[in-house]
SESELUM-115580 format. One record per residue: residue in three letters; x negated, y negated, z negated of N, C-alpha, C, CB in turn. Coordinates in steps of 0.001 Angstrom, whole numbers, plus 500000, padded with zeros to 6 digits. Glycine has a CB too. Layout:
! SESELUM-115580
ALAXYZXYZXYZXYZ
...
***
This chain:
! SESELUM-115580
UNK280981380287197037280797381067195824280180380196194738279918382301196095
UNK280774380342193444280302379582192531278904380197192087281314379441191463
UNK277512379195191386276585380040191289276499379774189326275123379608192481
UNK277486378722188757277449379083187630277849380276186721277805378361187371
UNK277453381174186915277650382037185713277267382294184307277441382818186013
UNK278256382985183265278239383291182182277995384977181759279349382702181821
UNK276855384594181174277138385947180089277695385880178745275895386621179748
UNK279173386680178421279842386372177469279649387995176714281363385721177934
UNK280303387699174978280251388604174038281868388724173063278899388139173175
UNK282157389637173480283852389437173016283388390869171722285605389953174813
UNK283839390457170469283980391715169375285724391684169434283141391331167442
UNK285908393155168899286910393795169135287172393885167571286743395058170070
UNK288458394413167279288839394503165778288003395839164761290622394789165816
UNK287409396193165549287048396975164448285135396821164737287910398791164569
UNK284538395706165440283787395244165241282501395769166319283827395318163971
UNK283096396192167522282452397057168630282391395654169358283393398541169423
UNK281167395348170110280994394242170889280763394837172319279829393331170349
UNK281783393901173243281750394195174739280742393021175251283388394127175507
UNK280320393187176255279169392370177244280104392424178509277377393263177531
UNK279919391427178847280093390896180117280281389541181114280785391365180221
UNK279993389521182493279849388249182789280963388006183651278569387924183338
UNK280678386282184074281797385832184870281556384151185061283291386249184059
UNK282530383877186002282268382194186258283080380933185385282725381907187865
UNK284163381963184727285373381177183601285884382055182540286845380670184388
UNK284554381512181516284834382143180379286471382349179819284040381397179470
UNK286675381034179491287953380957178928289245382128180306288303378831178793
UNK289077381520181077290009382695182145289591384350181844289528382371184099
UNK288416384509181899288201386240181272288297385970180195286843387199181434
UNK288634385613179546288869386056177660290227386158177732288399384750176212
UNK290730385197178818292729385719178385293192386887179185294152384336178927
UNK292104387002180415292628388502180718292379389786180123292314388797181820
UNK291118389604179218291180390662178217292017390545177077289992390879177744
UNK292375389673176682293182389386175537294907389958176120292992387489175129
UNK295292389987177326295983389889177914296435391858178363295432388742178824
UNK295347392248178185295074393805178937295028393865180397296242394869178607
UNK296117395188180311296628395211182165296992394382182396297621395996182841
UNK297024393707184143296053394941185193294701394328185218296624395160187096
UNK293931393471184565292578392391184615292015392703183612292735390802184586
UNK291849392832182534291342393340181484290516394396181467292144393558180829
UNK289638394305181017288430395477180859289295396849180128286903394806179608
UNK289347397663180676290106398983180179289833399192178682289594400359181008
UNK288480399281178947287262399662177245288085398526176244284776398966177442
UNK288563397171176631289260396927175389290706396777175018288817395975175029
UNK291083397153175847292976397665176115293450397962174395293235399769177384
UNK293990397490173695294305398520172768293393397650171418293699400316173360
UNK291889397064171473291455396815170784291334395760169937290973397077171101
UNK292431395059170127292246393955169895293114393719168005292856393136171369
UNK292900392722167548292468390909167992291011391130168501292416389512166374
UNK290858390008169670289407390533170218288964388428169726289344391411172711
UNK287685388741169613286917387775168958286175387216170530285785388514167567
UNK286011385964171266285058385611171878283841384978171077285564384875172760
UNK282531385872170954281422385555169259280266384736170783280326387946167788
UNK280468384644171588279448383825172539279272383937174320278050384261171965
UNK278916382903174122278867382697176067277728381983175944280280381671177122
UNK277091382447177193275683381763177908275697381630179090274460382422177790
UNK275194380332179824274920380523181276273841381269181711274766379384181866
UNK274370381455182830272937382771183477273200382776184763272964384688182943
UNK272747381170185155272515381068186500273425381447187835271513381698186544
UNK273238382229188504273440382991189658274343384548189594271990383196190130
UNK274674384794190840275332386370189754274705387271189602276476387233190141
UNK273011387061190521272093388593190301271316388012189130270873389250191813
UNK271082387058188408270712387107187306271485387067185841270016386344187458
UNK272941386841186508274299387402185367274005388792185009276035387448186108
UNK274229389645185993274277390955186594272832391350185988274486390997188378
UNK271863390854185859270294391415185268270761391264183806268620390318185709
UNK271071390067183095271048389820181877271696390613180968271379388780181758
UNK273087390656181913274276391625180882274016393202180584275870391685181698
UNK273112393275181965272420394863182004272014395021181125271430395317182813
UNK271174394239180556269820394009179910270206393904178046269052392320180686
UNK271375393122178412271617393263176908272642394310176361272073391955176412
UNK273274394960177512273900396022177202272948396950176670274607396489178241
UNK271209397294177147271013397954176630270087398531175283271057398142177355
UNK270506396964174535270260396722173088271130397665172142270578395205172766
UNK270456397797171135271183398228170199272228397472169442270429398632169495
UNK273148397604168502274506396682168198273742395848167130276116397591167531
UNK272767396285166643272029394889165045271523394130166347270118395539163348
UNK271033394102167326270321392886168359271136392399168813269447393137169480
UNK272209392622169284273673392014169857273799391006168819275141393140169927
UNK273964391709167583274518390940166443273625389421166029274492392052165130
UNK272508390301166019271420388822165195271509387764166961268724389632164522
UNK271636388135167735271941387203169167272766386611168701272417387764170575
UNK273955386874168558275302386515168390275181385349167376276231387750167903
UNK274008385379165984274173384813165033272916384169165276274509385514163886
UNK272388383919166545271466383025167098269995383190165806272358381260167255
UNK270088384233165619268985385081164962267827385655165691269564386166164398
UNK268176385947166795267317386593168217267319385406169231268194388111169070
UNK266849385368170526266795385005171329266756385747172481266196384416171132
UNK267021385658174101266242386123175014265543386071175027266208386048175739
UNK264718387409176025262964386736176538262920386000177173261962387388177222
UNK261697385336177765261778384435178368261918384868179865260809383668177995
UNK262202386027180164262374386393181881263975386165181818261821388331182525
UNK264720385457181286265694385088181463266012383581181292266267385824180869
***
């Protein structure tokens, strides 16, 4: 099992940002870009989809903590992240 993982940030065309992780960024961005059957359902339909950032995050239970974690930000904290305006805390 690979232990590099990514937490990535894909915006959608009308400017809704998805979270999520994985071990090959570029490979999950073309299966969402791509739709069915690999593609995140939530962006089926939404596209041109934007990849606005990727981060490593270690391991997959600390992928799996992070993406949690920033899922449950509001969309201006996503954003100023995105525009390297914010940062993580440091428990990441």
């Amino acid at each position: 099992m690979a232990s590099d993982w990514f937490v990535y940030i894909i915006r959608t065309a009308r400017g809704a940002l998805y979270t999520g992780i994985t071990t090959d960024v570029n490979r999950r961005f073309a299966e969402h870009q791509a739709g069915a059957p690999k593609g995140a359902r939530s962006l089926r339909g939404k596209g041109p989809l934007e990849l606005v950032l990727s981060l490593p995050a270690g391991d997959r239970s600390r992928a799996s903590k992070l993406e949690w974690h920033i899922k449950q930000w509001p969309k201006q904290r996503k954003q100023a992240l995105v525009q390297g305006k914010v940062s993580l805390p440091d428990a990441f």
